[in-house]
matplotlib code that plots the C-alpha trace (Angstrom):
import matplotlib.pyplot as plt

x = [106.0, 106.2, 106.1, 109.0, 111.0, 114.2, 112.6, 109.8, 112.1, 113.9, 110.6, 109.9, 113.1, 113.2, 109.6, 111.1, 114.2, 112.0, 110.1, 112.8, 114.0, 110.7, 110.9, 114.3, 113.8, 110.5, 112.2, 115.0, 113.0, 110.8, 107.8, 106.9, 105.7, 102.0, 101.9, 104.2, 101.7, 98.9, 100.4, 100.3, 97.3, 97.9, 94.6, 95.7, 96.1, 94.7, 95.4, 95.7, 95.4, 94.4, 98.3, 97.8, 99.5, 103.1, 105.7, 106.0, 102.9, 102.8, 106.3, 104.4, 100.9, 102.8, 104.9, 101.6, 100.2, 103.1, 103.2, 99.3, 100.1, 102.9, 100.9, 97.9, 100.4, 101.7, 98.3, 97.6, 100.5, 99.9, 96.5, 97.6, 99.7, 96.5]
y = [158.9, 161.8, 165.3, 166.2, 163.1, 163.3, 161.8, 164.2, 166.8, 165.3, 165.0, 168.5, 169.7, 166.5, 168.2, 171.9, 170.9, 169.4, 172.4, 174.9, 172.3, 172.0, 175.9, 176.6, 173.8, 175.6, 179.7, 177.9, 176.9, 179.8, 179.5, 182.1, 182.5, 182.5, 178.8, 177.4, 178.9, 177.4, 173.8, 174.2, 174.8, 178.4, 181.1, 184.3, 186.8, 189.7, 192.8, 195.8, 199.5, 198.2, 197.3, 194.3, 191.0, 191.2, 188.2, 189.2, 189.2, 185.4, 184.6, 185.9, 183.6, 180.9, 181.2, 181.7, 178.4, 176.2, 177.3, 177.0, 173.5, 172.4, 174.0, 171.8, 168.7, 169.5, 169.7, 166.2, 165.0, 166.1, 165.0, 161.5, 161.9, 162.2]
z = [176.6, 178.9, 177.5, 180.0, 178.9, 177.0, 173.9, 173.8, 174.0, 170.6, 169.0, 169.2, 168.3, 165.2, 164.4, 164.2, 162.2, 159.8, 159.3, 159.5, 156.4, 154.4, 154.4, 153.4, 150.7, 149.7, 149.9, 147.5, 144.5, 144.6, 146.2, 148.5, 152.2, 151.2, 149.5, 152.3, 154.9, 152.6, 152.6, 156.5, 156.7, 158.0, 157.6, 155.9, 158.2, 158.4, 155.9, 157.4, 156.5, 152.4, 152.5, 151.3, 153.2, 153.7, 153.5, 157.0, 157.9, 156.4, 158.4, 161.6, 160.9, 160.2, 163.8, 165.5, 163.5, 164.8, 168.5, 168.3, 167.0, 169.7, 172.5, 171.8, 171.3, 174.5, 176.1, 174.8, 176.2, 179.6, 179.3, 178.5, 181.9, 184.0]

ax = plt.figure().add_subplot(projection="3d")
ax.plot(x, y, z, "-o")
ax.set_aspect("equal")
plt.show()
């Protein structure tokens, strides 16, 4: 399948719902931003100024870890193409 193709496109947003989903099932029974990150597989980012890590700072690694993710299944797509 073609990474430009209409089905791809589905995929990737199919793939998003189902994290934006996993998450919001996860936030409502009470686990936090930290063990989501850790069941994707995210590394903890960095603390900063002895603050401590955030739930932000979690939310932000966890962004980072997914377009990491899409980028290099994008890549693999196009390199399929060639």
């Amino acid at each position: 399948m073609a990474a430009d193709s209409a089905d791809a496109f589905c995929d990737d947003n199919q793939a998003d719902d189902r994290l934006a989903r996993t998450v919001i099932e996860a936030l409502q029974v009470g686990r936090s931003w930290a063990h989501i990150a850790t069941d994707l597989g995210v590394s903890p980012p960095a603390v900063r100024d002895r603050l401590g890590v955030t739930d932000r700072d979690w939310q932000e690694a966890i962004v980072a870890h997914e377009n990491a993710r899409a980028a290099r299944l994008d890549d693999l797509s196009w390199s399929r193409l060639s």
